[in-house]
C-alpha positions as CSV (number, residue, x, y, z in Angstrom):
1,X,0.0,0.0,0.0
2,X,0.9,3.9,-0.4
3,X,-0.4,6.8,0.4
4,X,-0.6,10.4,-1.1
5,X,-1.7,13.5,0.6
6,X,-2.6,17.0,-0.6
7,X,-1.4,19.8,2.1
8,X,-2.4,23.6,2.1
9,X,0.7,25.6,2.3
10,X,-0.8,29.0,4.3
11,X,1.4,32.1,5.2
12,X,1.8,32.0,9.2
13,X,0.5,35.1,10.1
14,X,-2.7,35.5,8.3
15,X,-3.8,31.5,7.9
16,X,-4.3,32.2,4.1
17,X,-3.2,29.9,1.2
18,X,0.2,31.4,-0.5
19,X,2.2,30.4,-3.6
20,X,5.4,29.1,-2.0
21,X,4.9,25.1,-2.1
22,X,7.8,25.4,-4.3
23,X,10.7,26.8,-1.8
24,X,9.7,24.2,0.7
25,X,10.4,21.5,-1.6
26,X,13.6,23.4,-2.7
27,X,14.7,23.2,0.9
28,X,13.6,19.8,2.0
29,X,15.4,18.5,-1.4
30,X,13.2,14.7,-0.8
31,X,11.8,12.6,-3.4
32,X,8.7,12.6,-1.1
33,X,7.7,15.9,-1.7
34,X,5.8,16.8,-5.0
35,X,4.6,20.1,-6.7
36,X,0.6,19.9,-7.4
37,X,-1.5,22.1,-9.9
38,X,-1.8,25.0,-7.9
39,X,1.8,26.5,-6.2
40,X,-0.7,27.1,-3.0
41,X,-0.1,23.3,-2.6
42,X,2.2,20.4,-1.6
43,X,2.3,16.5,-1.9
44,X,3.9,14.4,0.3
45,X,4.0,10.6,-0.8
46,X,5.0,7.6,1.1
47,X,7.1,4.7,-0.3
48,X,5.9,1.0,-0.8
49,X,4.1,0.5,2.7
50,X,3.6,-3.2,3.7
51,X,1.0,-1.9,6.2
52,X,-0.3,1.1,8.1
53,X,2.7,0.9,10.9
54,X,5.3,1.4,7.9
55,X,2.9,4.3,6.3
56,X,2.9,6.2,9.4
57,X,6.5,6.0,10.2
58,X,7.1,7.2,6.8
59,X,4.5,10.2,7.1
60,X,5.6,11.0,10.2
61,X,9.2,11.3,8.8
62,X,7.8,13.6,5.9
63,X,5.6,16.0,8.2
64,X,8.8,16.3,10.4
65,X,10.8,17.6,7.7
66,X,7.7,19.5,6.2
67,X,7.0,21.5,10.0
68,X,10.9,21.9,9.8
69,X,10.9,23.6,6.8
70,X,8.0,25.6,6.6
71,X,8.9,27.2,10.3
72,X,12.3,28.5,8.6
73,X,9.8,30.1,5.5
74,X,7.2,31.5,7.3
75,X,4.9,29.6,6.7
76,X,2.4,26.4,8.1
77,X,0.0,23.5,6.8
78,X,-3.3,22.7,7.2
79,X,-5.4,19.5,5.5
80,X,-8.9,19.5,4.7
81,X,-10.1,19.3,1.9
82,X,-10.7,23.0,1.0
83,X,-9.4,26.1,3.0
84,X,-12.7,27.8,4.2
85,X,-11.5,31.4,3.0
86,X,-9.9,30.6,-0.4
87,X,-10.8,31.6,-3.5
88,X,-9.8,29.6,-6.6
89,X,-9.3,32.6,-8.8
90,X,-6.3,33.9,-6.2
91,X,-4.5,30.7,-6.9
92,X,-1.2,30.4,-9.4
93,X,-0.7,27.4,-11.6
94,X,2.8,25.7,-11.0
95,X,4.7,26.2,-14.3
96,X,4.5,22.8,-16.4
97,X,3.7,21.9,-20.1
98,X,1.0,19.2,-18.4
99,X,-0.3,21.5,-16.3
100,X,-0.9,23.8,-18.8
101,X,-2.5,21.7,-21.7
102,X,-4.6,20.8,-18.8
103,X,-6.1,24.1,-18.9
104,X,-5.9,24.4,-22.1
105,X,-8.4,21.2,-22.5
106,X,-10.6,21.9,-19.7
107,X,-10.5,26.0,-19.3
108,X,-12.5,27.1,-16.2
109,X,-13.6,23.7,-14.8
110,X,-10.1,22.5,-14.1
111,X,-9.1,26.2,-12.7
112,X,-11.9,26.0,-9.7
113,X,-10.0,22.9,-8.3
114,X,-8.0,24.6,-5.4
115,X,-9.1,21.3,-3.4
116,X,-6.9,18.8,-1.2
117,X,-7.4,15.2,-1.5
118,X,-6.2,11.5,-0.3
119,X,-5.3,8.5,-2.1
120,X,-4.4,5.2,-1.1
121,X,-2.8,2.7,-3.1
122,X,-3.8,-0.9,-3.1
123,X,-1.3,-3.2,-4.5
124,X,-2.9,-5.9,-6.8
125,X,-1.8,-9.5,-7.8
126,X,-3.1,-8.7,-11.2
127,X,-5.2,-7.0,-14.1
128,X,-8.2,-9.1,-13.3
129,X,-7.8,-8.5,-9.5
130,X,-8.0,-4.8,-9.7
131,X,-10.8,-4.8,-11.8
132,X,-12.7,-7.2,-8.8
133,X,-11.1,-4.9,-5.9
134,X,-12.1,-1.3,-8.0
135,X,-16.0,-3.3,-8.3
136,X,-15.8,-4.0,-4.4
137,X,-14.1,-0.8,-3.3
138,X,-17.6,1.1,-5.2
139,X,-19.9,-0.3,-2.5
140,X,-17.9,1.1,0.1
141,X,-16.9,4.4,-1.3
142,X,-19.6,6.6,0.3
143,X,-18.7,5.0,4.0
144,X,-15.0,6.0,3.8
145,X,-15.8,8.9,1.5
146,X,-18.1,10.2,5.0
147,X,-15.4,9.1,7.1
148,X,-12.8,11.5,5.3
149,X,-15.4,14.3,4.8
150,X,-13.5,17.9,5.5
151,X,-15.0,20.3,3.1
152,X,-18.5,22.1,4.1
153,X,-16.8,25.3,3.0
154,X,-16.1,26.7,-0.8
155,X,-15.1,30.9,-1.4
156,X,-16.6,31.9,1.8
157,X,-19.5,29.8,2.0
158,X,-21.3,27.1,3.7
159,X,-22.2,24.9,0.9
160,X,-24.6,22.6,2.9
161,X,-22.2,19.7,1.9
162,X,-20.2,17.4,3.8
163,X,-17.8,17.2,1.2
164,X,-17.8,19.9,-1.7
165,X,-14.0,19.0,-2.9
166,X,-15.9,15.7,-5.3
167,X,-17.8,18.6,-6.7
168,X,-15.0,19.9,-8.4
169,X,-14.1,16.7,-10.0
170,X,-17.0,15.5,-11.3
171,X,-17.1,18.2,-14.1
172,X,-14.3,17.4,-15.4
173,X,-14.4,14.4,-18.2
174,X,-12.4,12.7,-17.7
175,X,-13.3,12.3,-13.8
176,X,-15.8,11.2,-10.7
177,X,-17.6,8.0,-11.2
178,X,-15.2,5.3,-13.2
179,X,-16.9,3.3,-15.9
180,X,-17.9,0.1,-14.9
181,X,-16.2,-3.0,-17.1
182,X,-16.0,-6.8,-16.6
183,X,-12.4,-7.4,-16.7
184,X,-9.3,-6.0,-17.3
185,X,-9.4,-6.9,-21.3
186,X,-12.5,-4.9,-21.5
187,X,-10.5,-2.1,-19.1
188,X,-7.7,-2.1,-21.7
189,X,-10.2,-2.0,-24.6
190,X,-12.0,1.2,-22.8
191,X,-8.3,2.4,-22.5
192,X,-7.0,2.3,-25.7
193,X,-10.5,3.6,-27.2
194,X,-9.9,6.6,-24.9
195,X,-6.3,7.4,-26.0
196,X,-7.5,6.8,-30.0
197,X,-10.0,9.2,-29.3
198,X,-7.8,11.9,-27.6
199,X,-10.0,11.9,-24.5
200,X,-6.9,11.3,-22.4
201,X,-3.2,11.2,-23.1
202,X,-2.4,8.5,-20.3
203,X,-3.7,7.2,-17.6
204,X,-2.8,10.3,-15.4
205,X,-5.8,11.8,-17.0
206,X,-8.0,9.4,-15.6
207,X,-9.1,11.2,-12.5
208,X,-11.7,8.7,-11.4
209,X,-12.7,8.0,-7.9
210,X,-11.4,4.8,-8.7
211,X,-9.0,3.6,-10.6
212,X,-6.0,1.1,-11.5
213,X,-2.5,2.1,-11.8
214,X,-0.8,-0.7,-14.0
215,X,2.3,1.6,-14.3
216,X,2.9,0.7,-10.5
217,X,0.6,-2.3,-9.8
218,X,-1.7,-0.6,-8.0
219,X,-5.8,0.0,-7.1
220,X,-5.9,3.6,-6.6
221,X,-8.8,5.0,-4.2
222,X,-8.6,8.8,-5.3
223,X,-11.8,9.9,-4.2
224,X,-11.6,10.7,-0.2
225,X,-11.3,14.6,1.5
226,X,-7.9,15.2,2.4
227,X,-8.6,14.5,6.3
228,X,-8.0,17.2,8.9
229,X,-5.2,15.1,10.9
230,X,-2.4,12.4,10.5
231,X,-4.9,10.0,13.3
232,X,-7.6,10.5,10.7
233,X,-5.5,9.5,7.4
234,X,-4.4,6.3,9.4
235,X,-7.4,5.6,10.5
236,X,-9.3,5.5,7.5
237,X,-6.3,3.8,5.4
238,X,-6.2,1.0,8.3
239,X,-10.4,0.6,7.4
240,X,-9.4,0.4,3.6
241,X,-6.0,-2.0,4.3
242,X,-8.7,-4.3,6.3
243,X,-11.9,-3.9,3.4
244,X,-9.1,-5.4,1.2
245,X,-7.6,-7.9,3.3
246,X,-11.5,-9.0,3.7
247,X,-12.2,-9.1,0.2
248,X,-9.3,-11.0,-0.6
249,X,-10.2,-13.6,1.5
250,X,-14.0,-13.6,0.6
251,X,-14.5,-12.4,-2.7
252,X,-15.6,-15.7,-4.0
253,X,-18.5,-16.1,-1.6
254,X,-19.4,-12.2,-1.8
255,X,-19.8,-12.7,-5.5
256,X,-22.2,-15.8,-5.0
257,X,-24.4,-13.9,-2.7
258,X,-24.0,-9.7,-3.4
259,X,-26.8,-8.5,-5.7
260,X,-24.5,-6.8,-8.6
261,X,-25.6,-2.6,-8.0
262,X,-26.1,-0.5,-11.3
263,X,-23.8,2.6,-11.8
264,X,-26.8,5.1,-10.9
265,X,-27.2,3.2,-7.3
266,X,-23.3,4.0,-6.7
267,X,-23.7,7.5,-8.2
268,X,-26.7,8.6,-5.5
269,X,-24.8,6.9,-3.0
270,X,-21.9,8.9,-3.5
271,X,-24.1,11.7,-3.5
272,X,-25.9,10.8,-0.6
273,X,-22.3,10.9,1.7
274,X,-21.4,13.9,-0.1
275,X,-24.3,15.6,0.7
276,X,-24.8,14.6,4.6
277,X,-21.6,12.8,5.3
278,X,-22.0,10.1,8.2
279,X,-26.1,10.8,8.7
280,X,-26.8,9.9,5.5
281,X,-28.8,7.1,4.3
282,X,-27.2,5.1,1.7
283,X,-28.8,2.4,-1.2
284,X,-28.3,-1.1,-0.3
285,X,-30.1,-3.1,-3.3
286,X,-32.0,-2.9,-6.7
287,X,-35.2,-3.0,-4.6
288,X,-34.4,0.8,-3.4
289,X,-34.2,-0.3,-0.2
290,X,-31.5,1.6,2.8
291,X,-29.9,1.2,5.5
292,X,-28.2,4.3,7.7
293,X,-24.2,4.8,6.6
294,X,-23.3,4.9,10.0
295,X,-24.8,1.6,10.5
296,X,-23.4,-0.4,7.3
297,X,-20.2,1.3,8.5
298,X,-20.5,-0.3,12.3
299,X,-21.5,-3.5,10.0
300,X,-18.5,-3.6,8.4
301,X,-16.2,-2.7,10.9
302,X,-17.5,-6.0,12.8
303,X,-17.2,-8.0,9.4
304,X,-13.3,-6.6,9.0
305,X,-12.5,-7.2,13.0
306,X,-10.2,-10.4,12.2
307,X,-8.0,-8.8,10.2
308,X,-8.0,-5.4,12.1
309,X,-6.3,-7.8,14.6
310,X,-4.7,-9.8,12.6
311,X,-2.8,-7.0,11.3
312,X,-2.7,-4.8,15.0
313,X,-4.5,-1.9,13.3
314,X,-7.1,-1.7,16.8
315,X,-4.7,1.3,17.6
316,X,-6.0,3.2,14.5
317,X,-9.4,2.2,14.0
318,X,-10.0,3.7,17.2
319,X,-10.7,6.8,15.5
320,X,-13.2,5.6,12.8
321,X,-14.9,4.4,16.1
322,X,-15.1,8.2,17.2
323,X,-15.8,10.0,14.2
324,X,-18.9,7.5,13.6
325,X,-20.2,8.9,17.5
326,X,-18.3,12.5,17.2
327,X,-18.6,13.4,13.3
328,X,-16.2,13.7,10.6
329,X,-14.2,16.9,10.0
330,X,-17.1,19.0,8.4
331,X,-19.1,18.4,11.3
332,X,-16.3,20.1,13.6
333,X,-15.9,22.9,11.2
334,X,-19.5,23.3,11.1
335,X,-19.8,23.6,14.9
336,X,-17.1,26.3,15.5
337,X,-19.1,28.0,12.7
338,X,-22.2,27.9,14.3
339,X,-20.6,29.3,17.6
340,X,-18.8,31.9,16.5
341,X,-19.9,32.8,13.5
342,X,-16.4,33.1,11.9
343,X,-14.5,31.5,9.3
344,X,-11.3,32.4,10.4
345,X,-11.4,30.6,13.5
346,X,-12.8,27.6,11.5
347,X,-9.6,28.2,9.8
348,X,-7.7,28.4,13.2
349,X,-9.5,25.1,14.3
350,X,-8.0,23.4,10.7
351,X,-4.6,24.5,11.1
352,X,-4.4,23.6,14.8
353,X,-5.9,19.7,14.0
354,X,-3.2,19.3,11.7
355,X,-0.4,20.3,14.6
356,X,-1.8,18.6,16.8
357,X,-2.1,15.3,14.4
358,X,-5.5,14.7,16.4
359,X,-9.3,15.8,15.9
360,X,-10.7,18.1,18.3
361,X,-14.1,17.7,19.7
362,X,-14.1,19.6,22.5
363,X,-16.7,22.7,22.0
């Protein structure tokens, strides 16, 4: 497994984003730290992870280096999914021919995504077991998609949503929901149709939710909120390490007995946990019936328990356990906005969370 995350680079003094991701990965000089779209943010990747343990030692490592840095500039990070205060149309595209045919495809959409984001990479056995994993991971996107949730807030507003960032995304083409196929001959046929047609150039233009990464061997899960703190991103990559583990081991039986979903099904569910996060009420078969997320997520989380032993994640799942009770991120922006009326200490809360590497739900 890997894991990539999105980080707001924000001046120190006034908490808003600034265009330097650039001279902290000038002065940190590590493979681990990427430039992004915008020069308002950072990536920091991990290497080849045989678990969450490794992955957190590893992040740990890069934040250390990142806090290091950015106290020397003048600057601080923060890690939801959007910054509260930010407005797209302030934000400077990092110098890149990609980048730029980019905007030169996609014009305005692809400009409005000042958004942060996490992925997690699966490793796969093979073509045909990615394309079962991505089929699997579809049921279960809206539970960790809810789990991650940490952007209520676009240009000033409160959008009603639990997680705006997806919004973005799914305007683009060549993004959101991923095309369902059978295999990974009919993947590679959609592929190949898709380059003849000059709808992508390479797979890198594939922003689905969901999607493999032969290049690297890999089941990428793109769609989550960049979450607020480092407990949050283990804890939810520990649920996703032990979804796949399960699968793995019971994919065979699943199959015989799962009632195959149609694309819309997954499409309102994603909906559904974009619009109310953990209180919302998800799709569970062709009959229309439902069942609450945080419910199916409690469900699962008793289904995955062997392996969350197995593989000593208890430590981290911990936190999925209190964000099911507490609420995600958005719910804990939400709440200092309600009290005080005031973005900027939403903003306050955000970059605090991410210091602290822990959620705070105490007000």
């Amino acid at each position: 497994m890997g894991i990539e995350l999105e980080l707001q680079v924000l001046d120190q003094k006034n908490l808003l984003l600034t265009p330097r991701a650039a001279e902290i990965i000038e002065l940190i000089k590590h493979d681990a730290f990427k430039q992004e779209f915008f020069q308002s943010t950072i990536e920091i990747i991990t290497g080849v992870c045989s678990d969450v343990q490794v992955a957190e030692q590893d992040l740990k490592h890069s934040l250390q280096k990142a806090r290091h840095a950015t106290s020397q500039l003048g600057l601080t990070l923060a890690s939801t999914g959007t910054h509260p205060l930010a407005d797209y149309r302030d934000r400077l595209v990092t110098p890149s021919p990609r980048y730029h045919e980019l905007i030169d495809r996609n014009q305005w959409l692809i400009r409005r995504m000042a958004v942060y984001g996490m992925h997690i990479h699966l490793g796969m056995k093979s073509g045909e077991d990615c394309i079962r994993f991505n089929y699997f991971f579809m049921h279960v996107l809206p539970h960790i998609l809810s789990l991650s949730g940490s952007s209520p807030f676009w240009q000033g507003m409160y959008t009603g949503l639990s997680s705006c960032r997806p919004t973005t995304y799914e305007a683009l083409p060549t993004a959101g929901m991923p095309y369902l196929v059978k295999d990974w001959k009919e993947f590679q046929k959609l592929y190949h149709f898709l380059l003849r047609s000059k709808a992508i150039q390479s797979m890198k233009d594939l922003w689905w939710d969901i999607r493999p990464s032969p290049q690297i061997g890999t089941l990428e899960l793109r769609f989550c909120d960049e979450p607020a703190t480092l407990t949050e991103v283990l804890g939810i990559a520990s649920f996703v390490h032990a979804l796949a583990h399960w699968f793995r081991d019971h994919q065979e039986e699943w199959t015989k007995s799962h009632t195959p979903l149609k694309r819309w099904i997954f499409r309102e569910n994603k909906w559904r946990a974009m619009r109310y996060g953990l209180d919302a009420e998800i799709v569970t078969s062709k009959n229309g019936k439902t069942t609450l997320l945080r419910k199916d997520i409690k469900n699962w989380l008793r289904l995955v328990e062997p392996y969350i032993k197995q593989l000593n994640y208890g430590q981290y799942i911990s936190v999925i356990e209190n964000i099911i009770k507490k609420g995600n991120s958005s719910d804990r922006q939400h709440r200092v906005f309600e009290k005080t009326s005031d973005l900027m200490e939403v903003v306050k809360l955000n970059v605090s969370e991410f210091e602290s590497e822990i959620p705070n739900w105490n007000f």
